[in-house]
C-alpha positions in Angstrom: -13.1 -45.3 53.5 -9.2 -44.4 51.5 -9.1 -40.7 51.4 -8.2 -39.2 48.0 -7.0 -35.9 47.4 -10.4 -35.2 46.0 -11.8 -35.5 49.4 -9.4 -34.4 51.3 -9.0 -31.1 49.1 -13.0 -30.8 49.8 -12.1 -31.2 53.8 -9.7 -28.1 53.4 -11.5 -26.1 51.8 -14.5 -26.2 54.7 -11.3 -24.9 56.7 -11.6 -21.8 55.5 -12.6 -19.1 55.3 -8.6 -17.5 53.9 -8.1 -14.1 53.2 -4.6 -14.7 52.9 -2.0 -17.1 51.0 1.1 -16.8 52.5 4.9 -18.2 51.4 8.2 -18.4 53.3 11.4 -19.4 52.8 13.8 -20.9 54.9 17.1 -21.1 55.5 19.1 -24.4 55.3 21.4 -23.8 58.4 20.7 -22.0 61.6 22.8 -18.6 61.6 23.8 -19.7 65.2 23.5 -23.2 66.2 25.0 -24.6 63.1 21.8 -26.8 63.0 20.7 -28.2 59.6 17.1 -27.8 58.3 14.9 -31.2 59.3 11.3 -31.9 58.0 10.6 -31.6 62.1 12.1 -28.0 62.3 10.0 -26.8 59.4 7.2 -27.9 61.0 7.7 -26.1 64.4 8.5 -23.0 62.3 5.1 -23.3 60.8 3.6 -23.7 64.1 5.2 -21.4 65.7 4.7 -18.4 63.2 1.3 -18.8 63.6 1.6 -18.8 67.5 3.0 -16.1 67.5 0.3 -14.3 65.3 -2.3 -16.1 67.2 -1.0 -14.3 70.2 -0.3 -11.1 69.1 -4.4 -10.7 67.3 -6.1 -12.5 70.2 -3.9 -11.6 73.5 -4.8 -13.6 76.6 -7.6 -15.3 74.7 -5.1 -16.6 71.8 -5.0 -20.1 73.6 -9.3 -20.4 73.2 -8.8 -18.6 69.6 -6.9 -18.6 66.8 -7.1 -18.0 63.0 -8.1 -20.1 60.5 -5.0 -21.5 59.4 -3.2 -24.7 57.5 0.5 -25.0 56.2 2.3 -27.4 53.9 5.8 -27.7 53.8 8.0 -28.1 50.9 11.4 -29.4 51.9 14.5 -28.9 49.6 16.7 -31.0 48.1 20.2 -29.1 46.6 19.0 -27.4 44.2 15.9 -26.1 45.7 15.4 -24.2 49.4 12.6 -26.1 51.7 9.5 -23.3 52.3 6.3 -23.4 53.5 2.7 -22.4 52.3 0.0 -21.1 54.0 -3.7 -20.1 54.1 -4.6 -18.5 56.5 -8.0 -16.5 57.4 -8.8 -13.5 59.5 -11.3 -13.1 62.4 -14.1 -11.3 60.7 -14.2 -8.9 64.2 -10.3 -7.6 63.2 -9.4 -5.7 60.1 -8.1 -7.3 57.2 -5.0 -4.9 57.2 -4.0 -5.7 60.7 -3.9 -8.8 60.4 -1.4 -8.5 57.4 0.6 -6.3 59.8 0.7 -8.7 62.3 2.3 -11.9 60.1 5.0 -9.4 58.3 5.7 -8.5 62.2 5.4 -12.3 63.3 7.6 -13.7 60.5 10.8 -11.1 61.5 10.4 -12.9 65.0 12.0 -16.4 63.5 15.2 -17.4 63.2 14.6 -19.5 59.9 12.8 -17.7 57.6 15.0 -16.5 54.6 14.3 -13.1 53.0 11.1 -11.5 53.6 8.1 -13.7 53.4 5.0 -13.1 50.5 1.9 -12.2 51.5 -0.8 -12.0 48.6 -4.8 -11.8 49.2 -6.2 -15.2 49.3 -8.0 -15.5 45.3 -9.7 -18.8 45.5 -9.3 -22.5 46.2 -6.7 -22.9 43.5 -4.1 -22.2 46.5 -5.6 -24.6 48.3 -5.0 -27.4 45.8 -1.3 -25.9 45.5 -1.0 -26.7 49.2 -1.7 -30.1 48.3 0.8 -30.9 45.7 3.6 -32.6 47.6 0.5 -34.9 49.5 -1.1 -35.4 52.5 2.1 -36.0 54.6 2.9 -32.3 54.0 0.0 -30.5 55.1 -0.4 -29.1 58.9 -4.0 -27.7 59.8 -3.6 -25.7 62.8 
């Protein structure tokens, strides 16, 4: 069977449930390891901001639980800073609003995000097929 994007955008959306959509920037040098941005760096930024949220909402049990959660990554060329996108959902035993609080806190814990990060209510699966516009090869589930 080839997957399409129709299918696969069907596969995403029985990810969910999201309450949030979520973008980042990120910046295209370390500020202290003179380190360029790489595809691979992005990546482990998207992973690990949603470690670290993981593990602030679910404390000791954040390695048996974790939010529902997938990423893409848009990588920059020179005109254009690389970013990721996320939806991610909350546990329906933790409020909505504390969840928010905890990826604003989680996201001032990285080094490479640029600026504050955009955190908007999660409308419908329009975001999801957003997610999907730079292709498969872009898209994380975690």
């Amino acid at each position: 069977m080839k997957l399409n994007l129709e299918t696969f955008s069907t596969f995403i959306k029985h990810q969910g449930p999201f309450d949030w959509a979520v973008t980042m920037n990120l910046k295209k040098r370390h500020p202290y390891y003179q380190t360029y941005i790489t595809p691979e760096i992005s990546e482990k930024t998207g992973r690990h901001f949603l470690a670290v949220v993981n593990k602030s909402i679910f404390k000791r049990k954040y390695r048996h639980n974790k939010l529902n959660s997938i990423f893409c990554m848009e990588h920059g060329k020179l005109e254009k800073r690389s970013h990721l996108h996320f939806a991610i959902g909350s546990p329906p035993n933790i409020d909505k609003h504390c969840v928010y609080l905890e990826l604003r806190k989680a996201s001032k814990k990285l080094d490479w995000i640029k600026g504050d990060i955009d955190i908007r209510p999660y409308q419908n699966a329009g975001w999801l097929n957003y997610l999907l516009k730079t292709g498969f090869d872009s898209v994380v589930l975690h």
